[in-house]
C-alpha positions in Angstrom: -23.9 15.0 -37.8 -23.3 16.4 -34.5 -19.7 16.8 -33.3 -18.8 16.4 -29.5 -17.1 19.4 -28.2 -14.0 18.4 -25.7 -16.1 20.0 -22.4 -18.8 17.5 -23.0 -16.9 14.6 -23.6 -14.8 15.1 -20.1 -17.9 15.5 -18.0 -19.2 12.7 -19.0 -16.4 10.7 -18.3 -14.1 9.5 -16.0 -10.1 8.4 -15.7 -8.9 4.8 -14.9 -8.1 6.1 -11.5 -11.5 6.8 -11.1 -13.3 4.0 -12.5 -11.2 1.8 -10.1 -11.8 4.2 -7.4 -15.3 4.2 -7.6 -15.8 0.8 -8.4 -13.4 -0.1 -4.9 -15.7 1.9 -3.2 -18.9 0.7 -4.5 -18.2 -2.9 -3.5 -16.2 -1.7 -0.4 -13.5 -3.3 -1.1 -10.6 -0.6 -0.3 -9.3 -1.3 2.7 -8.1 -4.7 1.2 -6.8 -3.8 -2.0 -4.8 -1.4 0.2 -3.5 -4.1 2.4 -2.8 -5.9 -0.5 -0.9 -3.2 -2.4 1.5 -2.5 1.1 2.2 -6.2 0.8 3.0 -6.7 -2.3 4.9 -3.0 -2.3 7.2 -4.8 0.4 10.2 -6.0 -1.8 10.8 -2.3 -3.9 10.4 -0.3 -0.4 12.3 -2.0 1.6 14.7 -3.8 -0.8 15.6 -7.3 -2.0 17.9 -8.2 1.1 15.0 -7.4 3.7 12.5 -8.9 1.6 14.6 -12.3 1.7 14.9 -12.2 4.9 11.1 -11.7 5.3 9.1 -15.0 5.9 5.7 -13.9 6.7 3.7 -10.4 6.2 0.3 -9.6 7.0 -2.1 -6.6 7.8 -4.1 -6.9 11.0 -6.4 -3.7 12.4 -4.0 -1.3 11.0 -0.9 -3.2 12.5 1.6 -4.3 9.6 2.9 -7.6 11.3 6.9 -8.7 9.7 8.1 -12.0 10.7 11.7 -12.0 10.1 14.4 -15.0 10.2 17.2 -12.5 11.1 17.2 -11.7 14.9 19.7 -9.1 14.0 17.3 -7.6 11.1 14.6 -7.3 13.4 16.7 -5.3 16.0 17.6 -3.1 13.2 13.9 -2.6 11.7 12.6 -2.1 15.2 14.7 1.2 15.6 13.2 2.4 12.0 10.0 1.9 12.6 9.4 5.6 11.7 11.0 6.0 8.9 9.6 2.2 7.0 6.0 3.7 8.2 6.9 7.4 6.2 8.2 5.0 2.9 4.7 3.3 3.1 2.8 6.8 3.9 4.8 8.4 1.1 4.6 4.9 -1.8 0.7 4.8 -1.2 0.1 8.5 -0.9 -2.2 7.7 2.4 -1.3 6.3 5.7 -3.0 3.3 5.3 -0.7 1.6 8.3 -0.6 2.6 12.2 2.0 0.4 13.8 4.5 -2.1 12.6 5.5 -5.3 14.9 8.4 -7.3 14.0 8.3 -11.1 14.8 
């Protein structure tokens, strides 16, 4: 009976991370999954009060696009732009969004 020595075993296989990874890649699929993650990130980042406030979100050429029912929310966001883009950058570990427009 042969036994399996711990080096052997690891380079044969792979983490989670990297299964998903690869398989992302292999069907090219990754630049969804990430617009899919920011969206569905939206609530913990930015908090239950913006996210209620929040009506529509969507991802379009690197452009996050919020449509907001607070006029007053949306003056407020639009001077943080900055900052909710380094939250994102620093959540997803990649900046993985360009621009944000508030509606």
């Amino acid at each position: 009976m042969k036994i399996l020595s711990e080096t052997s075993r690891k380079s044969s296989t792979s983490t989670i991370k990297e299964a998903i990874n690869a398989l992302l890649d292999a069907y090219k699929i990754r630049g969804k999954f990430n617009e899919t993650n920011i969206t569905a990130s939206w609530e913990r980042i930015m908090g239950v009060a913006v996210a209620n406030r929040t009506s529509e979100l969507y991802i379009k050429n690197g452009t996050l696009f919020v449509k907001l029912t607070s006029a007053v929310l949306k003056n407020e966001l639009s001077m943080s732009k900055t900052k909710i883009l380094a939250n994102f950058e620093q959540d997803c570990g990649e900046k993985m969004i360009d621009h944000i427009i508030f509606l």
